[in-house]
C-alpha positions in Angstrom: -143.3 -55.7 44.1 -142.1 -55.4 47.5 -139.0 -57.0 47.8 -137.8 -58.6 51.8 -134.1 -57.7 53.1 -131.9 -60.9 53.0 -128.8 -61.5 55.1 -126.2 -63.8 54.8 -123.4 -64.0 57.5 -120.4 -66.1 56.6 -118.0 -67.5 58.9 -115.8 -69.8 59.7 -116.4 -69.9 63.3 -117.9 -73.0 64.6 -121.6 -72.9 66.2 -122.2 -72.6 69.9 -125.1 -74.5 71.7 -127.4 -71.4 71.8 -126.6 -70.6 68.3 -127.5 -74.0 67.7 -130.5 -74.0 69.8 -131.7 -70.8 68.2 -131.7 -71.9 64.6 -133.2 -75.3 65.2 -136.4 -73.1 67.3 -136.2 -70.8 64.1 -136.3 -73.7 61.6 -139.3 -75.4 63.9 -141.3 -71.8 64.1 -141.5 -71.9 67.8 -140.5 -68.8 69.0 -138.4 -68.5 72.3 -140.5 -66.6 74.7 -143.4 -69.3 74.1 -141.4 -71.8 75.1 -143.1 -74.1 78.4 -141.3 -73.6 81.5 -142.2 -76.7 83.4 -139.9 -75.8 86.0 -141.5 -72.4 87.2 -144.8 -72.7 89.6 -147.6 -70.0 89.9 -145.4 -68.4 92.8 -142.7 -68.2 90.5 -145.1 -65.6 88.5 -145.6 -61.5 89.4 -148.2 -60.5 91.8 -150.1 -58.8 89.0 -150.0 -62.0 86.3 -151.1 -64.1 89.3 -154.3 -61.5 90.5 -155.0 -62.2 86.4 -155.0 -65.8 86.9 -156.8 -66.3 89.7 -159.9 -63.4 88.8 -159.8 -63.2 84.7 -159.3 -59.6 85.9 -156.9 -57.1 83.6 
């Protein structure tokens, strides 16, 4: 049996907003870098990612 390393970190220290922010996407399974940007445009991306866009080329 293969056993998983636990962690537990105790404090007294109140939570900040991205602490907060972090567990809650944790909890919810979402992981950060998938999260939608909404206020980035096809500009906003690199000239390679937006070649890839516009051809399906790699």
């Amino acid at each position: 049996m293969v056993w998983g390393l636990t962690h537990i970190l105790v404090t007294i220290r109140k939570a900040g907003r991205v602490l907060i922010e972090e567990l809650k996407r944790s909890a919810a399974g979402t992981v950060f870098d998938e999260l939608p940007l909404p206020d980035l445009t096809e500009d906003s991306l690199d000239i390679t990612a937006r070649i890839f866009l516009k051809t399906g080329a790699t």
